[in-house]
N, C-alpha and C positions, 0 to 999 in steps of 0.2 A: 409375617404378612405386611405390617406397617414399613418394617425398612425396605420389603421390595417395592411396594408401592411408591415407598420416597426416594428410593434409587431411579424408579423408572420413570416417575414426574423429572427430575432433575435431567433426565437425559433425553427428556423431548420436550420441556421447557423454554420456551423464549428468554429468559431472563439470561444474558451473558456469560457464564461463568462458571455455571452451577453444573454444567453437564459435566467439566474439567475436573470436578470436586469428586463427584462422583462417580468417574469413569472409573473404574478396578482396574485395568490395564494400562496404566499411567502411570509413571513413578512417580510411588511416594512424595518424595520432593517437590513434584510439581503441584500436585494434589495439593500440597500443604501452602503451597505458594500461592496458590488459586484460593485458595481458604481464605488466607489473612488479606488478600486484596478484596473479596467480598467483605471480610467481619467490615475492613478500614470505608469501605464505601456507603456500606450502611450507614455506620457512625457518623458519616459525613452526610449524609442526608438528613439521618435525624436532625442532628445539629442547625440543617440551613431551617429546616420545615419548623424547628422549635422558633428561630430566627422570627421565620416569617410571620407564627404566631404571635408574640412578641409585639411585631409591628402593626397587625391588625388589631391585636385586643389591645392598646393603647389608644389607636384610630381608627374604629370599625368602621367602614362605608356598608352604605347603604340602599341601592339604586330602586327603585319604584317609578313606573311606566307609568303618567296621570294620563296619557292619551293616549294607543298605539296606531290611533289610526287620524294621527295629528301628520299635517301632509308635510315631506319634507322640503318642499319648495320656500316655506315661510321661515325653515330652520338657516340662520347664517350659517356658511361655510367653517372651519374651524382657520382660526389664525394658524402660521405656519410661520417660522422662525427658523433661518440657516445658519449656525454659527462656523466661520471658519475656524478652527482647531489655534490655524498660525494665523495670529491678528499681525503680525509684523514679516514683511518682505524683504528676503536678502537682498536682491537688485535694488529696491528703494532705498532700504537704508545705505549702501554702499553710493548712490546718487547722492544722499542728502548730505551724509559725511563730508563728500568734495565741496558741497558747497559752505560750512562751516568751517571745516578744518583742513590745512595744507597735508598734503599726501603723504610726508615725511615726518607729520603728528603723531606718530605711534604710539604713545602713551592715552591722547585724548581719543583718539580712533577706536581702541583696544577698551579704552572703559565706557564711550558711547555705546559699543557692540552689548557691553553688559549689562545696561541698562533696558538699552530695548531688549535683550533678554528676557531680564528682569521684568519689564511691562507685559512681555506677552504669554508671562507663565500668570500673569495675574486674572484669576478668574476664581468665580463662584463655586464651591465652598472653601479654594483651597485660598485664600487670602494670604497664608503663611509662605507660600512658595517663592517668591522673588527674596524673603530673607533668607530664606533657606540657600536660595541660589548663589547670593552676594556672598554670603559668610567669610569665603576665603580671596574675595576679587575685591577689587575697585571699582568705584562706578561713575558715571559722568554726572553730575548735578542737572537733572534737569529743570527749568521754569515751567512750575504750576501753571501760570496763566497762558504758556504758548503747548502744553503738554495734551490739550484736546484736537487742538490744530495737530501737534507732529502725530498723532495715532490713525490721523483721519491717511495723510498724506503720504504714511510708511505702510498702511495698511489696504488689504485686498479692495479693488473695487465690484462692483456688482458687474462690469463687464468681464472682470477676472477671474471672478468665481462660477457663473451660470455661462453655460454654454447651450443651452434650450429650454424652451417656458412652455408647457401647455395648458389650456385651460378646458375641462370637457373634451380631451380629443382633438383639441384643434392648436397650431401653434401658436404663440403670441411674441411679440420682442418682449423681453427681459423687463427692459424696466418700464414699459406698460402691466405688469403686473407686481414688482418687487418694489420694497423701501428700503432704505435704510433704516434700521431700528439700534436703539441703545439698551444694552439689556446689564446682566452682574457680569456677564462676560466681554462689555466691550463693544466693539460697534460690531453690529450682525443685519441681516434682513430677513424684511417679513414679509409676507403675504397675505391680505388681507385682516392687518391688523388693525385695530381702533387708535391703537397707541403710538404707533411707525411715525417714524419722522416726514412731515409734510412741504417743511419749507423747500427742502434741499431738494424736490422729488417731486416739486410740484406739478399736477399732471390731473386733467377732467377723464382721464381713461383708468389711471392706478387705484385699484379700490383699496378701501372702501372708498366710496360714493361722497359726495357732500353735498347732501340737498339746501335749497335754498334758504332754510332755515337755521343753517348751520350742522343739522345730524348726518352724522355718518351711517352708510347702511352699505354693509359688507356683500361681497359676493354667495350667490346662493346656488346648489344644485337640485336636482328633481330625481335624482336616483342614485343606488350602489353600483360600485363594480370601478374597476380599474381604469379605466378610460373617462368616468364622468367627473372626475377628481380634479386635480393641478397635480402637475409631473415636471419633475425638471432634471436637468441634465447638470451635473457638476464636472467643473476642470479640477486636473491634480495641479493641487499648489505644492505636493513633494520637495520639487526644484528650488522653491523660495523657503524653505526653514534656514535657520542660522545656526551656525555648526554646536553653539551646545544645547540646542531644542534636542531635549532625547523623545519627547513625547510622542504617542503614536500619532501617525499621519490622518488626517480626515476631517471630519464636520460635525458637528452637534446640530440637531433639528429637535424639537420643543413643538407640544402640541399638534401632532402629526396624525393627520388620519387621512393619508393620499398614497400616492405613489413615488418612488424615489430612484433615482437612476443613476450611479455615479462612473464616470468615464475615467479609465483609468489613467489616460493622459490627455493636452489638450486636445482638440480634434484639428486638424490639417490648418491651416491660416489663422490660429489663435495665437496670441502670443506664449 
């Protein structure tokens, strides 16, 4: 009575797999092959969920609502942080090379490239990666003090990376809403951050705000849903890695609670 009942849950089951186990009219083989990919997929669950345990009961959070009918108009917007993946531009750096080194420097050309490699595998948590990268190369020496300048000057700008801003539903230019920010990853921008760089992006429309006192007071919304957010449009910088970036193509975003849109190449008149 038990095994027909567990025969015949198995065979109208949602759970993937289990009807294959229990089919009678299946060969054996498969049957058996269907088995051991269930036992291995459990095991691999437990395993992540023990994980996840793990990092909870080390760091339990714990959320408690002191107002729920605190209006959200008064709540700042959340900061919004776009990291390019690739900080470093093949067309740039191939520009900047000519103007340092003669065309026929194949050696200084060849260890520059690895360098800025080197700088753009450099990011937060993996610090170790650029030694890891050099191990079997040469690299060009670069100067600490002009090495802030060359990242700025090799790397994406904000009209290179955004291809559309919106704010609430409505459009906005780019960097009426965006900053540049410095983050463990290198230069990135932000939106509506406290911390975003001001000087370079100086602007009485890029929030946050700066009242006359000095305080910044960030952009705010009055409802949920997809259109009352900030939404932006990304171009693919694909075209610009450098031939040993293996790393996957795309963007890192940090504190994110809007809408995201990524365009798979750039859109018509973009560079």
């Amino acid at each position: 009575m038990i095994a027909s009942l567990w025969q015949e849950y198995c065979l109208k089951t949602s759970i993937h797999g289990l009807r294959y186990v229990a089919d009678s009219k299946r060969p054996f083989i498969e049957r058996g092959v269907w088995c051991c990919l269930l036992v291995c997929a459990a095991i691999w669950i437990l395993y992540q969920v023990f994980e996840l345990w793990l990092v909870f009961s080390i760091g339990p959070t714990q959320i408690v609502v002191d107002n729920p009918r605190y209006p959200l108009a008064k709540i700042d917007f959340p900061a919004v942080t776009i990291c390019p993946i690739n900080k470093v531009m093949y067309s740039k750096v191939l520009a900047h090379m000519d103007t340092i080194f003669d065309r026929n420097d194949r050696t200084n050309r060849e260890n520059f490239i690895h360098s800025m490699v080197a700088m753009s595998l450099m990011r937060y948590p993996y610090y170790d990666n650029p030694a890891n990268y050099l191990q079997n190369k040469t690299a060009y020496i670069l100067n600490n003090s002009e090495l802030d300048k060359l990242m700025q000057k090799v790397g994406p700008t904000l009209e290179e990376v955004f291809a559309g801003c919106f704010w609430r539903g409505t459009p906005h230019p780019c960097t009426d809403l965006i900053r540049p920010q410095r983050t463990e990853e290198g230069y990135c921008y932000s939106f509506n951050s406290k911390t975003a760089e001001r000087e370079s992006n100086a602007s009485s429309i890029n929030p946050p705000y700066m009242s006359e006192s000095g305080t910044l007071h960030a952009l705010r919304n009055n409802a949920a849903g997809k259109i009352t957010g900030f939404e932006v449009l990304l171009k693919s910088l694909d075209h610009e890695y450098l031939a040993d970036d293996k790393r996957v193509r795309g963007y890192n975003v940090s504190q994110f609670k809007c809408c995201l849109l990524l365009s798979p190449r750039p859109p018509k008149g973009s560079p």
